[in-house]
Structure formats: C-alpha cells, structure tokens
C-alpha positions in Angstrom: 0.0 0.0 0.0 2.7 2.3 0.6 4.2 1.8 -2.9 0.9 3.0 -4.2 1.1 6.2 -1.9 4.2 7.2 -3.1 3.4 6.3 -6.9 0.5 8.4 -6.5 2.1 11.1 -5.0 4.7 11.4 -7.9 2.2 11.3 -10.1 0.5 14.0 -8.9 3.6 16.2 -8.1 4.5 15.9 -11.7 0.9 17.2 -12.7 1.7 19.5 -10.7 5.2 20.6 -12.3 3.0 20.5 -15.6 0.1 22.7 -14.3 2.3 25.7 -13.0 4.7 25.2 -16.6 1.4 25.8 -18.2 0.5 28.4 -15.5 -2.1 26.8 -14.1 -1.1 28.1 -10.6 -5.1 27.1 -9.0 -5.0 24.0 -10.2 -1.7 23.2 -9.3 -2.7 24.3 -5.6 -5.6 22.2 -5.4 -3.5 19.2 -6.2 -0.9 19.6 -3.7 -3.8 20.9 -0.9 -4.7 17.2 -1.8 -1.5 15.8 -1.0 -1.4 18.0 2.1 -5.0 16.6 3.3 -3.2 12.9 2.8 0.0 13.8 4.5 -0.2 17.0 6.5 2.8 16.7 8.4 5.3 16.3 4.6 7.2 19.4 4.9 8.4 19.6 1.4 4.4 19.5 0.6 3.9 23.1 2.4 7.5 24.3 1.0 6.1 23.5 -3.0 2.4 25.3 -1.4 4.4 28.3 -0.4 6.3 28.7 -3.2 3.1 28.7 -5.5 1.3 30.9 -2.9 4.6 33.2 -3.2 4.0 33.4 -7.0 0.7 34.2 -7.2 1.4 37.4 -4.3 -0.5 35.5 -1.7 1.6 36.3 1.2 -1.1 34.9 3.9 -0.9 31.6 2.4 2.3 31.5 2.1 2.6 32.1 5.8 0.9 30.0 6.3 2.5 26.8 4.7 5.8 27.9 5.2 5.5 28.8 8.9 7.5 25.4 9.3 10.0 25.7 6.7 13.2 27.3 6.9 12.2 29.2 3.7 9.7 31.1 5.2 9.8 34.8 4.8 9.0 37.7 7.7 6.5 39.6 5.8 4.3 36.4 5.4 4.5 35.5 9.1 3.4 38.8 9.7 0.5 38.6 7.1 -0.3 34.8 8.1 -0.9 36.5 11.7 -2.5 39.9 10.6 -5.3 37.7 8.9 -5.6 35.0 11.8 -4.9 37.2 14.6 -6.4 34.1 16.9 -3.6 31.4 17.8 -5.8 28.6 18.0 -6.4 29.2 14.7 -3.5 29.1 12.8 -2.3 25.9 15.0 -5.5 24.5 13.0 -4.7 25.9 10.1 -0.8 24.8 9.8 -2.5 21.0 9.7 0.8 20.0 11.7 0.0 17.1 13.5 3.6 15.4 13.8 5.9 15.7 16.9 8.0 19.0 16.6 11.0 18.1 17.8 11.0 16.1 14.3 11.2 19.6 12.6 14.2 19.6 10.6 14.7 23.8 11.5 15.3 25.4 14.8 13.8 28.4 13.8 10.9 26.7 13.0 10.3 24.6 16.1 10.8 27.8 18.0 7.9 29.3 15.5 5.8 26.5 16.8 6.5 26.3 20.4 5.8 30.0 20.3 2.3 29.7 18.7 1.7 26.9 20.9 2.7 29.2 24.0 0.5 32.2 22.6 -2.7 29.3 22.1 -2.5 28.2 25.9 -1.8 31.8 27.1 -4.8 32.8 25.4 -6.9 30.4 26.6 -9.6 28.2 25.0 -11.3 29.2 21.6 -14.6 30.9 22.6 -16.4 28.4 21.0 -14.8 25.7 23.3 -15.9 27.6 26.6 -19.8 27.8 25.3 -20.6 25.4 22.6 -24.2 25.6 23.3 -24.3 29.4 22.5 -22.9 29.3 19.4 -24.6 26.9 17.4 -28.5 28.1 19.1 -27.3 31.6 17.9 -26.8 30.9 14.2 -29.4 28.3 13.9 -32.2 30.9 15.9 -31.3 33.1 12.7 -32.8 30.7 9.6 -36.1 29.9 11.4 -36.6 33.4 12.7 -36.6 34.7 9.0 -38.5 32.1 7.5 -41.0 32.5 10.3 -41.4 36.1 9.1 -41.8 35.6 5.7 -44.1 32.5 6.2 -46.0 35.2 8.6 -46.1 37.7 5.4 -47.1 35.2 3.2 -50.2 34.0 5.5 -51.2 37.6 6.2 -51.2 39.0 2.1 -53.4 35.6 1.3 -55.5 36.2 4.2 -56.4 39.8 3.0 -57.1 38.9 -0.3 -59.4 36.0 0.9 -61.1 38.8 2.9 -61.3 41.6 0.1 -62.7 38.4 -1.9 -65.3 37.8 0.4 -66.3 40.7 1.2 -66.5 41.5 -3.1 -68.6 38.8 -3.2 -71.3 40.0 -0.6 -71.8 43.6 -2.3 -74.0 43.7 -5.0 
C-alpha cells in the first residue's frame, strides 16, 4: 500500500510541475492541498504550497505553509498573523499534526512552540468555553426569518381571501 502512496504522490507532483509550466497556478494548488489533506505533516508538501502561494502574491498563504519551513519569509509570518490574529487558529490551520521536535529547522520549532505558547496563554477558543451558545445563535437566525416571511405570506393571502369575500357580498 505504501508503494501506491508514493506512486500516487509522484504522479500527482509531476501534474503539478506540468500545471504551474502551463500556469495553471489554481489547479496546481488544489492538487498539492490534496496531497497535504493525505499527509499534512510532509514538509516539502507546504515548501512546493508556499512557493506557488509566493508566485501568485498570496503572502497569507504562504505564511501560512511555510511557517514550518526554513524558507519562510518575515512579511508572510506577519501577514499569516494579521489575517488570523487568533492562535488557536493558525495551530489549526498549519495541519501539523507530527511531533515537533522532528522539525528539521530550529527556527521553526521555535515558531511553533511560540504559537503553541500564545494558544494556551490565550486560553480556549470561545467556542470551546460555550458550545451551546454558538450553534442556538446561528441556527435561531434561519427559522426566525423564514418565520417572518411565512408570517407575510399568511397575512397578504388572508387579505385577499377577505377583500374576496367581502367582493362577493356587495351587489
């Protein structure tokens, strides 16, 4: 099975290589997101996502997949943070799941330990310390609004049934 892993995996990486000669840059992403979803803790999987990222002027994303990497650049740390200014999230959203001490960079296991620092400091994500608030708040808002219109509805039929009636009694 791990033969066919790693068959499939060069197969895709050299679609990839032909998407971004061609300049397919967004398909070339979603392939290697792919491979990321398979394998999120391949480091040379969020380098190659980086460096597309980099080409295309997305400096978030590129923060975001090269936070681990010894490639990574200041301006997209700061951007990867501006935009996800929570630490919980962007311990989600680096899909590192592996032990960090296995990080081949310094730097970078600093990066993490740091984040990981930061996400305790701050404490748990809202939605962790009141899970039954958030989900009652967003689904209150759908039935609320279709009880209005449903409520508009009944009341325009209902006053054309009475204007009906009401026709229908004067000579």
């Amino acid at each position: 099975m791990i033969d066919h892993l790693c068959v499939a995996k060069s197969d895709v990486l050299a679609r990839v290589k032909n998407d971004l000669a061609l300049g397919h840059t967004y398909t070339a992403i979603q392939r290697l997101r792919t491979l990321v979803a398979v394998d999120p803790d391949d480091l040379e999987l969020h380098r190659m996502l980086a460096s597309v990222y980099r080409q295309t002027g997305n400096l978030v994303e590129a923060g975001r997949w090269s936070f681990l990497t010894e490639d990574v650049r200041p301006e997209e740390l700061a951007a990867f943070e501006r935009a996800n200014p929570d630490p919980w999230l962007r311990l989600r959203l680096i899909r590192w799941a592996g032990d960090p001490r296995t990080l081949p960079d310094a730097a970078a296991r600093a990066r993490l330990w740091a984040l990981r620092q930061a996400a305790e400091r701050s404490g748990p994500p809202e939605r962790w310390n009141h899970p039954e608030k958030t989900p009652q708040t967003r689904s209150m808002k759908i039935p609320c609004l279709f009880v209005a219109v449903a409520m508009v509805v009944f009341g325009t039929l209902a006053a054309i049934g009475v204007l009906r009636a009401i026709s229908m009694l004067l000579p």
